[in-house]
Structure formats: structure tokens, C-alpha cells
LOKE-681248 format. One record per residue (C-alpha): x, y, z; residue in three letters. Coordinates in nm, 4 decimals, m for minus. Layout:
// residues N
<<X, Y, Z>, "ala">;
...
//
This chain:
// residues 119
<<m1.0812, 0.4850, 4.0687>, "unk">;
<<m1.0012, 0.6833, 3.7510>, "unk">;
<<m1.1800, 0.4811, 3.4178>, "unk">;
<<m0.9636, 0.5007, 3.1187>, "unk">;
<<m1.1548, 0.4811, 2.7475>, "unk">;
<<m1.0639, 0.2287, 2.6011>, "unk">;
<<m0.9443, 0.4271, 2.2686>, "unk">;
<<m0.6498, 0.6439, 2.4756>, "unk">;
<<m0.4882, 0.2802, 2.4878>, "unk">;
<<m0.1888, 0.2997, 2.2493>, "unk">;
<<m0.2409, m0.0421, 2.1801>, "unk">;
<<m0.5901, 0.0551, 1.9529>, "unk">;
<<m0.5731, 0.1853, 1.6321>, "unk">;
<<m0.8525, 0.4269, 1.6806>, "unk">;
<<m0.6704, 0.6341, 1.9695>, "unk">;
<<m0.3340, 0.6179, 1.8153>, "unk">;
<<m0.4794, 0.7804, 1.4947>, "unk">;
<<m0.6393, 1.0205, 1.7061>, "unk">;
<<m0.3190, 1.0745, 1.8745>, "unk">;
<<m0.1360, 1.1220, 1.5201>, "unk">;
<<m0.4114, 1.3454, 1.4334>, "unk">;
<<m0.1705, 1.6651, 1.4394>, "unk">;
<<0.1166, 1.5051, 1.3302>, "unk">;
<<m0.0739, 1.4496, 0.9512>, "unk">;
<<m0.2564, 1.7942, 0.9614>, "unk">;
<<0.0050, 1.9971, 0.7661>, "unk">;
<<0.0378, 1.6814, 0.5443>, "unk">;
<<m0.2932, 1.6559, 0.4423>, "unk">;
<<m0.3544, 2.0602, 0.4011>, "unk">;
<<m0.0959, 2.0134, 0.1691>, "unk">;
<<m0.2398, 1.7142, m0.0215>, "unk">;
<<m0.5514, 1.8500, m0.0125>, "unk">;
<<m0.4324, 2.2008, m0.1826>, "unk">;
<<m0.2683, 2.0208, m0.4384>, "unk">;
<<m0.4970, 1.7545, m0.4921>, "unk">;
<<m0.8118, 2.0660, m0.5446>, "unk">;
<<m0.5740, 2.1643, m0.8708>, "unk">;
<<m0.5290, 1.8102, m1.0044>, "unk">;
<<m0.7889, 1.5589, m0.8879>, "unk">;
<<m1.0314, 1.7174, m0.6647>, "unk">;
<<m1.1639, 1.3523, m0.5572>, "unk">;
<<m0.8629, 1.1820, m0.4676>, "unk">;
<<m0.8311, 1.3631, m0.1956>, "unk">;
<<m1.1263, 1.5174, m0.0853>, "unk">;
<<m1.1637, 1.8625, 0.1328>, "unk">;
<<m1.2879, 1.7006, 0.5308>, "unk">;
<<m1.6733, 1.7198, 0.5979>, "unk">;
<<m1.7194, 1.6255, 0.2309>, "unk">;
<<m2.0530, 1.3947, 0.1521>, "unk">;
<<m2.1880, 1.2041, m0.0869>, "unk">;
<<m2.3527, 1.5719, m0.2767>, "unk">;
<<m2.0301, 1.7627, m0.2241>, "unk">;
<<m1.9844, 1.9776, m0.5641>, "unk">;
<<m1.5894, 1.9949, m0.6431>, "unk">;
<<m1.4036, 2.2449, m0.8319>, "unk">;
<<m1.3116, 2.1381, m1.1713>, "unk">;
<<m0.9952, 2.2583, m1.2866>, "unk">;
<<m1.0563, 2.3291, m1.6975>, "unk">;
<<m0.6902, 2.1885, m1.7804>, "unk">;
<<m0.5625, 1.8196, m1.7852>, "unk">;
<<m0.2217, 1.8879, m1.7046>, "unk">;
<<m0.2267, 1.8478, m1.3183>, "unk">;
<<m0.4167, 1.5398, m1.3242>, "unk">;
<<m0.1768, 1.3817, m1.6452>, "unk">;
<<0.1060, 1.4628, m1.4415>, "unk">;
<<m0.0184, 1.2859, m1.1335>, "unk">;
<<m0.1352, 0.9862, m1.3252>, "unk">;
<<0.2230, 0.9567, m1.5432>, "unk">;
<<0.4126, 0.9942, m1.1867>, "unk">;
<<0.2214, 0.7111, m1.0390>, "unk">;
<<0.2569, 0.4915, m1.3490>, "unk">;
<<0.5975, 0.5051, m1.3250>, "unk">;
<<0.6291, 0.4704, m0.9572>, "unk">;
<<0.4003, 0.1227, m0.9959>, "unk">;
<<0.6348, 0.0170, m1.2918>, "unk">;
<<0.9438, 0.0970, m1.0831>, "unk">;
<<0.8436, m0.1074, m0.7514>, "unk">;
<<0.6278, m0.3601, m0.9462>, "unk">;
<<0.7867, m0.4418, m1.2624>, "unk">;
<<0.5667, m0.6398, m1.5523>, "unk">;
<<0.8291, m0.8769, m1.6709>, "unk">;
<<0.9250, m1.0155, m1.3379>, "unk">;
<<0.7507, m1.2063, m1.0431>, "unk">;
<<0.6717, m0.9914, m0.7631>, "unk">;
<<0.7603, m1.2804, m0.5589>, "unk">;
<<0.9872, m1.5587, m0.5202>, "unk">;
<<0.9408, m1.8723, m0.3374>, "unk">;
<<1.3140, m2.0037, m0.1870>, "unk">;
<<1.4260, m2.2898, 0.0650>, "unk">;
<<1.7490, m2.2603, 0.2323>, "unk">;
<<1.9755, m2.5853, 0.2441>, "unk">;
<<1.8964, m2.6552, 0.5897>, "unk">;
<<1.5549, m2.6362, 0.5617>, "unk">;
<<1.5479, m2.8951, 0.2450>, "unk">;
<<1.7553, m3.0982, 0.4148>, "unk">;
<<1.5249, m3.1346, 0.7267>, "unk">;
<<1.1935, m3.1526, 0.5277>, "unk">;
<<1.2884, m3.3752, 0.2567>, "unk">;
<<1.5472, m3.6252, 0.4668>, "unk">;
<<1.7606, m3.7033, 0.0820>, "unk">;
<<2.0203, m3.5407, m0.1187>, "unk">;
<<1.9005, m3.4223, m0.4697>, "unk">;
<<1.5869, m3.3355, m0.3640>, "unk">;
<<1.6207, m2.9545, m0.4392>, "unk">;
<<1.4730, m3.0383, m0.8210>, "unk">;
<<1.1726, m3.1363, m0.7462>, "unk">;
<<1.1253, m2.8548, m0.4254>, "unk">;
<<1.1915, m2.6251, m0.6291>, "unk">;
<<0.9912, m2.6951, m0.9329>, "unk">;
<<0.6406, m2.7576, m0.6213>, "unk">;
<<0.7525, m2.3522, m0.5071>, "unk">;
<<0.7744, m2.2396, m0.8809>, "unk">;
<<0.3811, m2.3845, m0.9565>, "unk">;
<<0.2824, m2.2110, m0.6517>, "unk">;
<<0.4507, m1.8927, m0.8152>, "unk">;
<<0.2228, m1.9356, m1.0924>, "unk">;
<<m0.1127, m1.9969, m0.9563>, "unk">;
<<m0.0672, m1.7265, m0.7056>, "unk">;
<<m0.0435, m1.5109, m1.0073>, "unk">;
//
């Protein structure tokens, strides 16, 4: 009888990331070659430790570029002036939960102070 380790299941996450393991090689050469001319750390070369000495690129203009692209990425999916949630009950829900008409007032006035102290 053949014993299987228990990582080549494709259920775990430790043998399918192994498994992926040459499907994000040319992905993170990449990142990693850009990354060495922006911000060495934030994507570090592999086999790096806790003394690794990174290059230091003497410009800013890879690393402001990579910071103002991310800025507006977070602005664009995360707005500041709206909720990044929204709390909503359907009619037939409301209607099963609360058992009265004219309820949907006071529901949804509960799900808009959960809103808030979630935020």
C-alpha cells in the first residue's frame, strides 16, 4: 500500500501552493526586478534574512510612482466619502422576521447603526 503525504492533497493549501509554484515563477522574477528599482523591500529577492543588505536606488521616482499608483487604486475601489458597505433586507425577508407592515423604518434605521459602529 502506496502512503500519500498529506500535502500532495489538493484539498491543503500547502501542496496546492507548491503545486502553483511554477505557475508564479515568471510573475514574481518580474516583481522582483521591478520591485529592486523601486522598493527593494516590498518585494524581497528569495533566501533573503533578517541581515540581507538591499540595493538602494539614489532616485525617488520609482518608489513615488508606485506609491501614487496604489493611492489611487485604494481611492478608486475604496472611496472616502462612501460606506464600504451597506446593510439591506429584501421584502420577503422583513416580512418574515418582523410579521407587520411598516416595519421597514425602524429595520432599516437597526442596519444603518450597525453601519456605523462597524466603522
Amino acid at each position: 500500500m502506496e502512503e500519500k503525504n498529506e500535502y500532495e492533497h489538493p484539498g491543503r493549501a500547502q501542496g496546492l501552493f507548491e503545486k502553483l509554484k511554477t505557475d508564479r515563477y515568471n510573475f514574481l522574477t518580474r516583481a522582483r526586478d521591478c520591485s529592486k528599482y523601486t522598493i527593494p523591500t516590498l518585494i524581497p529577492p528569495d533566501g533573503n534574512s533578517s541581515g540581507t543588505k538591499y540595493y538602494t536606488p539614489y532616485q525617488g521616482i520609482g518608489a513615488r510612482g508606485v506609491n501614487n499608483l496604489a493611492s489611487k487604486l485604494l481611492l478608486a475601489l475604496l472611496p472616502p466619502n462612501s460606506p464600504c458597505f451597506r446593510l439591506q433586507i429584501d421584502d420577503f425577508t422583513l416580512e418574515q422576521l418582523t410579521k407587520q407592515e411598516g416595519m421597514r423604518g425602524q429595520v432599516e434605521e437597526g442596519l444603518n447603526k450597525i453601519e456605523r459602529a462597524v466603522q
